[in-house]
C-alpha positions in Angstrom: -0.3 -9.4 5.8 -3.1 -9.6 3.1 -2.3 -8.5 -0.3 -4.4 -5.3 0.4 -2.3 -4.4 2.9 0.6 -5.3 0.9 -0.4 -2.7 -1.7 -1.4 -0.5 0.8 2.1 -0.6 2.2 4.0 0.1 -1.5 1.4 3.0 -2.1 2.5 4.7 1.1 5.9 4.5 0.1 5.5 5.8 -3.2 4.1 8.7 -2.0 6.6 9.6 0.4 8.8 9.3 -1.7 7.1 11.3 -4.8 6.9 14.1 -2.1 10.2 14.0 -0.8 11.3 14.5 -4.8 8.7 17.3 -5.4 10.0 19.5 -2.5 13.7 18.7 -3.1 13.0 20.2 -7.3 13.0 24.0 -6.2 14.4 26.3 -3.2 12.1 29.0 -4.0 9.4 29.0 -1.1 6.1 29.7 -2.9 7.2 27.3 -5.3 7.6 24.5 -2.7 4.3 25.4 -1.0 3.0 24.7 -4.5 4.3 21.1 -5.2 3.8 20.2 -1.6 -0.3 21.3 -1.7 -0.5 19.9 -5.3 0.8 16.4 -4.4 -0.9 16.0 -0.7 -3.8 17.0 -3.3 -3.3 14.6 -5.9 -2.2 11.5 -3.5 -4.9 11.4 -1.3 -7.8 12.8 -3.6 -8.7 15.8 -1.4 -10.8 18.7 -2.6 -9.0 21.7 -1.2 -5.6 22.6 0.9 -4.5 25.8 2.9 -0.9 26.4 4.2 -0.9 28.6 7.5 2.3 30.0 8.7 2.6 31.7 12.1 3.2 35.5 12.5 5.9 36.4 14.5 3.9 37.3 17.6 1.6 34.3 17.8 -1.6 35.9 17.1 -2.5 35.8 13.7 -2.1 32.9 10.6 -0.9 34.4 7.4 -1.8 32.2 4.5 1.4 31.1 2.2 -1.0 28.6 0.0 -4.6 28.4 -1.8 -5.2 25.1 -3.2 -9.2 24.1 -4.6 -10.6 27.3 -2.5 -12.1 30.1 -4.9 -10.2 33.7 -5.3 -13.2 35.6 -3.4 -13.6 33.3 -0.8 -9.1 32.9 0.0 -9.2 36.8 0.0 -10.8 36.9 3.3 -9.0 33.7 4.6 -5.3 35.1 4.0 -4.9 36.2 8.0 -6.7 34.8 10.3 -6.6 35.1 14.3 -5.2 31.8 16.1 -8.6 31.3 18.3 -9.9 28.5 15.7 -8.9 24.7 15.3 -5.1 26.3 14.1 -4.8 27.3 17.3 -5.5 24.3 19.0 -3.2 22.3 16.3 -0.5 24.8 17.0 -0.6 25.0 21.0 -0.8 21.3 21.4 1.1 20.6 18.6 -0.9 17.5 17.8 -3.4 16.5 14.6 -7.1 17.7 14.6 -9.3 16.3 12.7 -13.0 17.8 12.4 -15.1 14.9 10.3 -18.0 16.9 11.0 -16.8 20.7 9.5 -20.6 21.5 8.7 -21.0 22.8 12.4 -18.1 25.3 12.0 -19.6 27.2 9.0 -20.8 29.7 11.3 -17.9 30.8 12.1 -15.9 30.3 8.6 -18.7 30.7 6.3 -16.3 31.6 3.4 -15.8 27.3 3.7 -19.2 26.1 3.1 -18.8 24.4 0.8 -16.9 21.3 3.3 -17.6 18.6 5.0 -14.6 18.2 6.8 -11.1 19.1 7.6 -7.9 17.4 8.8 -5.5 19.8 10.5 -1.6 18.9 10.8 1.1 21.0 12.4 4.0 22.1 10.2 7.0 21.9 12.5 10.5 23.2 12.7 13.2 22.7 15.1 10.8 20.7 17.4 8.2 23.5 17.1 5.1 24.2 15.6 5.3 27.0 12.6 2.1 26.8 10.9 -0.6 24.2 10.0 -1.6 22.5 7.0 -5.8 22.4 6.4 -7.0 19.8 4.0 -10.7 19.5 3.0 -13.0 17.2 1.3 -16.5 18.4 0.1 -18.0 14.9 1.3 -18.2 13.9 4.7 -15.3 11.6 5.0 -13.4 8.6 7.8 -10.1 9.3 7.9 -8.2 6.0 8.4 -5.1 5.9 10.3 -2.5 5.2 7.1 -4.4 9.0 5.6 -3.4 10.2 9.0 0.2 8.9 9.3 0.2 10.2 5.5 -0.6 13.8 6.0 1.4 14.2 9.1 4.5 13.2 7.1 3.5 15.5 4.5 3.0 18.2 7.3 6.7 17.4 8.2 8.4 17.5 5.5 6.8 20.7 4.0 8.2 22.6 7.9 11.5 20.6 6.7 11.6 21.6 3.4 10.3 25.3 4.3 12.9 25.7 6.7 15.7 24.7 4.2 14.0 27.5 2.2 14.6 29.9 4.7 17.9 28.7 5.3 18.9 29.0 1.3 18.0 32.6 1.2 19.3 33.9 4.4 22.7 32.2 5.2 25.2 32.4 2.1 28.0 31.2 3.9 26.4 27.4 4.2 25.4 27.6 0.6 27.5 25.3 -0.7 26.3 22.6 1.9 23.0 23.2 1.8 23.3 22.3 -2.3 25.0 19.3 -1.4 22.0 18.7 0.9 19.4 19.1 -1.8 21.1 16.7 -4.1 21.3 14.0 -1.0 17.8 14.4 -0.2 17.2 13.9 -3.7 18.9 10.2 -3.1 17.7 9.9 0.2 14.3 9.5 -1.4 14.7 6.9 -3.8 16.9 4.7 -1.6 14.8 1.9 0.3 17.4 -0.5 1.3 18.2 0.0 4.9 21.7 -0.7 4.3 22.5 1.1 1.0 21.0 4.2 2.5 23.1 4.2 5.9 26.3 3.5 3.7 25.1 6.8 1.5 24.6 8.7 4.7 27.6 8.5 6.2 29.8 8.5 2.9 27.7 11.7 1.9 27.2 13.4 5.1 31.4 13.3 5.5 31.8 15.4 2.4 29.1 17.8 3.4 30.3 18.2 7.0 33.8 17.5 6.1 34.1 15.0 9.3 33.7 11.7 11.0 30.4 10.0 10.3 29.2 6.8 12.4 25.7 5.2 12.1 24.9 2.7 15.2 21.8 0.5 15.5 21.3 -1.3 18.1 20.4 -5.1 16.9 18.0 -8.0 18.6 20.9 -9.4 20.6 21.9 -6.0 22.5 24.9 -5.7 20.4 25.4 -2.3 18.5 26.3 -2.5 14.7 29.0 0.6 14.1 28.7 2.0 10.5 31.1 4.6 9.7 33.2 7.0 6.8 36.2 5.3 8.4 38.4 2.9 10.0 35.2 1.6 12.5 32.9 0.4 9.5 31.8 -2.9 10.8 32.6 -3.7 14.1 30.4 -3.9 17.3 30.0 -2.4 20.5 28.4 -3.5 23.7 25.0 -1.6 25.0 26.3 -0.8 28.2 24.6 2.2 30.4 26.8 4.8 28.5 25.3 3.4 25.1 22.0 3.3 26.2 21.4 6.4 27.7 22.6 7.7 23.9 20.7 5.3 22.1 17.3 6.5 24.3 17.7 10.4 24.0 14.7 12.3 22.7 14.4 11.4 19.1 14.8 13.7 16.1 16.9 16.2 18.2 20.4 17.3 17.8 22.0 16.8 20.9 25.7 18.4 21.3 29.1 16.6 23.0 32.0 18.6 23.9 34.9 17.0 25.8 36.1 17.5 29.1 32.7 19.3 30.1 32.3 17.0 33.0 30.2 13.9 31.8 33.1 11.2 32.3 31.2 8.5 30.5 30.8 10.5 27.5 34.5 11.7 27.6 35.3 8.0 27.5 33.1 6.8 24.6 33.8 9.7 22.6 37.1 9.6 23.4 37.6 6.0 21.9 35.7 7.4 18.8 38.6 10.1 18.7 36.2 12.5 18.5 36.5 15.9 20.7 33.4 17.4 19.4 30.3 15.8 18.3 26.9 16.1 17.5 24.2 13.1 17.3 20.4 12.4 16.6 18.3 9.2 18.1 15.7 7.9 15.1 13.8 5.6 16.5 11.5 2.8 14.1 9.5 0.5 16.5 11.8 -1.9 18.3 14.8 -0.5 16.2 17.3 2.6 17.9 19.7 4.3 15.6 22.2 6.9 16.0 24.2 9.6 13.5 27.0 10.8 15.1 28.5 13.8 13.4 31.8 14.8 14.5 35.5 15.7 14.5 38.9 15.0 16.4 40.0 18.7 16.9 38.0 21.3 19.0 35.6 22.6 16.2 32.5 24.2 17.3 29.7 24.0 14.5 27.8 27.8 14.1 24.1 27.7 14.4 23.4 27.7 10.7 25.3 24.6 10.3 23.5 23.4 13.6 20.2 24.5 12.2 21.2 22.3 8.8 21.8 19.4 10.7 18.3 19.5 11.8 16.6 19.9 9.0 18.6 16.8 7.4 17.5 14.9 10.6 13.8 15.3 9.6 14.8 14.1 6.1 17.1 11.3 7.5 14.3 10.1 9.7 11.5 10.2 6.5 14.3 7.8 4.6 14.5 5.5 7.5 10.7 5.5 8.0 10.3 4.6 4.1 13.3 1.8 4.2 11.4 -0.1 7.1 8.1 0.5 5.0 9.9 -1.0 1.8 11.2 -3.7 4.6 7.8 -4.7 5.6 6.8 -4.8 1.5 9.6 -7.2 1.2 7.9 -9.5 3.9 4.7 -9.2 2.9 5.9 -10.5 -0.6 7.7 -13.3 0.7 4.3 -14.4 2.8 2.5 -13.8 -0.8 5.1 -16.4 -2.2 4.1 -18.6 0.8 0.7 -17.9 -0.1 1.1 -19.1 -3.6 2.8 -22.3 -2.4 0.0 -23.2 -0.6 -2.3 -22.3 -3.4 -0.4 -25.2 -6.1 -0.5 -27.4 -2.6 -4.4 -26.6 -3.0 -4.1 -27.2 -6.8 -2.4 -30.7 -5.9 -5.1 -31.4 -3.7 -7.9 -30.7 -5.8 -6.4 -32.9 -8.4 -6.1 -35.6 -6.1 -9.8 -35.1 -5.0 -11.0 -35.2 -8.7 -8.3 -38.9 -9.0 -10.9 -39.9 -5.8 -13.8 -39.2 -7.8 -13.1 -41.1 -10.4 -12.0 -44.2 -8.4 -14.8 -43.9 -6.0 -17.8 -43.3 -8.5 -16.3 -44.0 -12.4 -14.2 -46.6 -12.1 -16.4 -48.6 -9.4 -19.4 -48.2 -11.7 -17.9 -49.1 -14.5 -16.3 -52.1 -12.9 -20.1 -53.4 -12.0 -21.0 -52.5 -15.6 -18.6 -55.0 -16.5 -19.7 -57.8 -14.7 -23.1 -57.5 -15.5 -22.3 -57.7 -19.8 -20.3 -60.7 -18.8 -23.9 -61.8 -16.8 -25.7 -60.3 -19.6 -23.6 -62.1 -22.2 -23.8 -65.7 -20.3 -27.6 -65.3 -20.3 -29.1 -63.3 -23.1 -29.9 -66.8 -24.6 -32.0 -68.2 -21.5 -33.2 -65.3 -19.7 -32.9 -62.5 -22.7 -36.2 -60.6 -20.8 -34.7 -60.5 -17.5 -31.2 -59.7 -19.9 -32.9 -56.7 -21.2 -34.0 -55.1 -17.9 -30.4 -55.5 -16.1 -29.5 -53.7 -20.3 -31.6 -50.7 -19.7 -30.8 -50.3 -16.1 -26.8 -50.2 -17.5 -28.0 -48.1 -20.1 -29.0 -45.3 -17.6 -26.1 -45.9 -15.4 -23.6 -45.3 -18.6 -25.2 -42.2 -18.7 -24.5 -40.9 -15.1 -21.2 -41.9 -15.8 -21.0 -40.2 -18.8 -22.2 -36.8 -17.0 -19.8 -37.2 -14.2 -16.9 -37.6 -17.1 -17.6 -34.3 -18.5 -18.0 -32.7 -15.1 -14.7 -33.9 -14.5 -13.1 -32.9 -17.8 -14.7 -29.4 -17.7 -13.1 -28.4 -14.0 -9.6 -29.8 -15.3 -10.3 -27.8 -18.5 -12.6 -26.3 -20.1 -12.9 -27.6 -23.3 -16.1 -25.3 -24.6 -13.3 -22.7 -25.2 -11.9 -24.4 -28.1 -15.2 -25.6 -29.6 -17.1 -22.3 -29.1 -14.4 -19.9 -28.6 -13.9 -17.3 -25.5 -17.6 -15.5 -26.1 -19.4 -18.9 -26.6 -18.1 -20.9 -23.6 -19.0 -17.7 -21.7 -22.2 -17.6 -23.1 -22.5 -21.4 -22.7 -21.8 -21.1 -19.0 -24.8 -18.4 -18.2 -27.1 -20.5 -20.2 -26.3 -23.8 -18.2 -26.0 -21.4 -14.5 -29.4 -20.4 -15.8 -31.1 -23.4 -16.4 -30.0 -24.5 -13.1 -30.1 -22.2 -10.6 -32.8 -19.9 -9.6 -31.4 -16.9 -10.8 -31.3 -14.6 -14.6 -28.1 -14.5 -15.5 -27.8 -12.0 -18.9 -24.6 -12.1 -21.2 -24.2 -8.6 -22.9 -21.3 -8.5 -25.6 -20.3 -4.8 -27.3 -17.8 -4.2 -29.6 -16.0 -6.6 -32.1 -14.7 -9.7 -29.8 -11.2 -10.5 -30.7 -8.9 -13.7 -28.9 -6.1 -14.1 -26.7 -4.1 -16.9 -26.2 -5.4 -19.8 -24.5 -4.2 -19.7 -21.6 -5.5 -16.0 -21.6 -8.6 -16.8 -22.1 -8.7 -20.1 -19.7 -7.7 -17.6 -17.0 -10.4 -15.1 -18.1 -13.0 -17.8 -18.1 -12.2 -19.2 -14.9 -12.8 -15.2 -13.2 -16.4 -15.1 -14.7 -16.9 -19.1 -13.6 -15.6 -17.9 -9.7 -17.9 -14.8 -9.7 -20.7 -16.7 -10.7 -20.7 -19.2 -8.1 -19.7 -16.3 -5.9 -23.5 -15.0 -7.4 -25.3 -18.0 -6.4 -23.6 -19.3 -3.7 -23.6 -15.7 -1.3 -25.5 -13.1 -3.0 -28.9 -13.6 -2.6 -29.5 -12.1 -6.1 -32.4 -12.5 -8.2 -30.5 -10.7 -11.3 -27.1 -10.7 -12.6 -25.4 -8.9 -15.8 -21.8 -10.1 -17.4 -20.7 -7.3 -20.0 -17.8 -7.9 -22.1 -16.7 -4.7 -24.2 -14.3 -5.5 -26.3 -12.7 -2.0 -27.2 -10.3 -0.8 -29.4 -6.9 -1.2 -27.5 -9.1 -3.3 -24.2 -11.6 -6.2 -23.1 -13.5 -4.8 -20.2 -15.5 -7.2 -18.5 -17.6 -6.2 -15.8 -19.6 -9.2 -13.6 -22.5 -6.9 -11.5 -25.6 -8.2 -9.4 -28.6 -7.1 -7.5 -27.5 -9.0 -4.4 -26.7 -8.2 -0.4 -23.5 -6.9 -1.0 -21.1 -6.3 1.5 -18.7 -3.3 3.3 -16.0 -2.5 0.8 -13.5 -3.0 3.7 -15.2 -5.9 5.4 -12.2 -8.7 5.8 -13.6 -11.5 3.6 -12.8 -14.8 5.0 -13.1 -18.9 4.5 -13.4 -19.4 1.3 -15.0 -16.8 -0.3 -11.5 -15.0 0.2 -9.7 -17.3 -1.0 -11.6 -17.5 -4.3 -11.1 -13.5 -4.6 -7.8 -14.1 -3.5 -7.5 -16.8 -6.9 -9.1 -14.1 -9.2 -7.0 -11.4 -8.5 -4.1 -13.9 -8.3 -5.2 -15.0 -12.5 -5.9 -11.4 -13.6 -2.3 -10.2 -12.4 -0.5 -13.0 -13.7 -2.0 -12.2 -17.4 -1.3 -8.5 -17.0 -4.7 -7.1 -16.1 -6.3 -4.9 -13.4 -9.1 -6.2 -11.3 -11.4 -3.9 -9.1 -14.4 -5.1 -6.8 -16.9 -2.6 -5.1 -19.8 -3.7 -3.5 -22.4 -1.8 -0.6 -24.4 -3.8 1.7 -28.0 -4.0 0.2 -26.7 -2.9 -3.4 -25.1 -5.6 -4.5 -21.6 -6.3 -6.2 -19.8 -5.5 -9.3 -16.3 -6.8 -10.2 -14.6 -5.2 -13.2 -11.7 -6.5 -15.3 -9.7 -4.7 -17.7 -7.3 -6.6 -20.2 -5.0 -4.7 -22.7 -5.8 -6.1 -26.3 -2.0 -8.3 -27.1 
């Protein structure tokens, strides 16, 4: 997994999670639909949101939500009929997304002023309640990870809605619905996988006051029990009776009562000492779980309990989806740590290669230049005319050498740093890329320039050093401009050229991505951020922004 997709990846969960917490804060419905619009808003950097909720006979949308859409315009948007993309959203009870809104306007002319529109059901119980519109005022791609986003958004706002409805109209599960809130609340900021199936069946047992067992079914077909009592930790075989459980419909509640004919469930239950149960499938890729809630003695759960055990499925199935998420993060930063032990391999290598250079071309030149003084020296008094030509040719060869040596020197280190400071060895390398290379390079410095440590700055210098060569080597530029701002509390340096560019998402590979793989890799490790955009046929610019120490 590439580091983009490795920030990608923590960015998803984030914002899960930051959802999750915003609709846990309040029970008041209009309040919710507020935190839930404002945060799709502000995560995914839409331009407008509408919450729909379905009218009791199925014709009509009543608007709960405005987000981004003027006063004049929402008016005449607060009930619609179902005969538009809702409609389809809510009878298939699948995502629509229209990229191309501008052909609807017709018909919705109060939303002119968008491009285009992603519609996600808001479901409850299984079924679809409502819909949640987004917009953008640009024509925009959604990409699967926005979709995925959304949809969980979508879910969670018919969860949390439902809770809602739930709080106000059932006081006699008030208590455990409070308790609820409070385990959503840790629900959302727990990402281990095992810390968060230990807090849900300690946790759940309070609520429910009964037996809580978590199983999940493991890579070699045995099944891991987790419980709130004397079970916690042993294992059970996936026979038939386990996997028909294990494979039910997902995110449902399904009910067991004993003795109601099913002798295969009697038996499992029965060693669980459990009479009465109820249990939900989650299922993550190759990975099948189970909650069983239940209770030794003939207790039959009402419907609002029932109906509360759903919505915390929905919740419970969010957590599991961001522990796997945080799961693949962890991964991903073990390959990085892999990555970085190839990169000192890399570094070793290149060390060697420079130890080859000199033995191959310094050491075996100045080896002949040795010989010939000792000639030189023998002769000077019988031949000193031939004496003098082999002295000039040395002469010249010397000064190769000499040039290869400091070629040498400055890729192990950079030594115009210390004898013209940070600016200078910058402004020392555009001068010499200059003169060489086919190509005007300008060095623009704002602001009073201050220092950083050396290592700092070696690491800074090394970033502009990479994006030049990047320059000459792949863009095709005739122009380039390096700007270093130094700011009041910042050094902003930003590297721009009039080359081919490339996609923004094009999957750079060879070594061109490893080099933007080593900048980024410098610029984190010395605290700063590092940005690159770039368009084919409008060349690139790669900002850098250092906090003055």
């Amino acid at each position: 997994m590439s580091s983009d997709q490795s920030s990608s990846n923590v960015s998803r969960i984030h914002a899960l999670s930051k959802v999750s917490i915003a609709l846990s804060e309040t029970l008041s419905l209009d309040k919710l639909l507020y935190k839930a619009v404002a945060q799709c808003i502000e995560i995914l950097n839409f331009d407008a949101a509408v919450i729909y909720f379905l009218e009791p006979s199925g014709k009509y949308f009543v608007a709960k939500h405005f987000y981004g859409i003027q006063y004049d315009s929402s008016k005449r948007l607060r009930k619609l009929p179902t005969d538009f993309i809702g409609g389809l959203v809510i009878k298939n009870g699948k995502t629509v997304i229209t990229e191309d809104f501008v052909r609807f306007h017709q018909q919705r002319p109060q939303l002119e002023g968008f491009k285009s529109l992603i519609s996600v059901p808001i479901k409850a119980r299984r079924e679809a309640i409502g819909v949640l519109d987004v917009f953008t005022k640009e024509h925009r791609d959604f990409n699967p990870e926005d979709i995925s986003l959304i949809e969980s958004i979508g879910l969670q706002i018919g969860v949390a809605s439902e809770n809602a409805k739930l709080f106000e109209s059932i006081d006699n599960v008030t208590t455990k619905l409070r308790e609820l809130v409070t385990l959503n609340q840790r629900l959302s900021s727990c990402l281990n996988l095992d810390s968060l199936v230990h807090l849900l069946t300690m946790e759940l047992s309070k609520v429910f006051k009964a037996k809580v067992l978590f199983l999940s079914l493991g890579n070699d077909q045995d099944i891991q029990v987790n419980t709130s009592y004397h079970y916690n930790g042993i294992t059970l075989a996936y026979d038939p009776i386990m996997k028909s459980i294990l494979q039910g419909e997902p995110n449902t509640v399904h009910s067991y009562q004993s003795n109601q004919g099913n002798i295969e469930l009697d038996h499992f239950f029965e060693k669980l000492n459990m009479k009465r149960a109820e249990y939900v499938n989650f299922i993550y890729g190759e990975n099948n779980h189970c909650l069983i809630i239940g209770n030794s003695y003939d207790y039959q759960w009402s419907t609002a309990e029932r109906e509360v055990m759903e919505g915390i499925s929905k919740t419970i199935s969010l957590a599991l989806t961001n522990s796997y998420l945080f799961l693949e993060v962890e991964k991903s930063r073990e390959r990085n740590s892999n990555l970085r032990a190839l990169q000192i391999a890399a570094q070793e290598k290149e060390r060697q290669r420079i130890a080859g250079e000199i033995h191959d071309s310094i050491n075996q030149s100045l080896s002949g230049i040795y010989f010939h003084l000792q000639y030189c020296r023998d002769e000077i008094e019988h031949s000193p005319e031939k004496v003098k030509a082999i002295l000039d040719k040395l002469l010249s060869i010397t000064k190769e050498n000499i040039n290869e040596l400091r070629q040498v020197i400055h890729d192990l280190h950079p030594l115009a740093i210390q004898k013209f400071g940070f600016v200078g060895a910058v402004d020392q390398l555009v001068k010499t890329c200059t003169l060489e290379e086919i190509i005007d390079i300008q060095l623009n410095v704002t602001g009073q320039p201050f220092r950083y440590e050396p290592e700092v700055e070696i690491h800074l210098y090394r970033v502009i050093q990479e994006c030049m060569n990047n320059i000459i080597k792949h863009s095709e530029a005739e122009e380039a401009l390096i700007t270093m701002q130094f700011e009041h509390t910042e050094l902003r340096i930003i590297i721009e050229d009039d080359g081919v560019g490339f996609e923004a998402d094009q999957k750079l590979r060879g070594n061109h991505a490893y080099g933007i793989m080593g900048m980024e890799t410098r610029i984190r490790d010395i605290g700063g951020e590092m940005s690159i955009s770039s368009q084919i046929g409008k060349g690139t610019k790669v900002e850098v922004i250092l906090c003055k120490k």
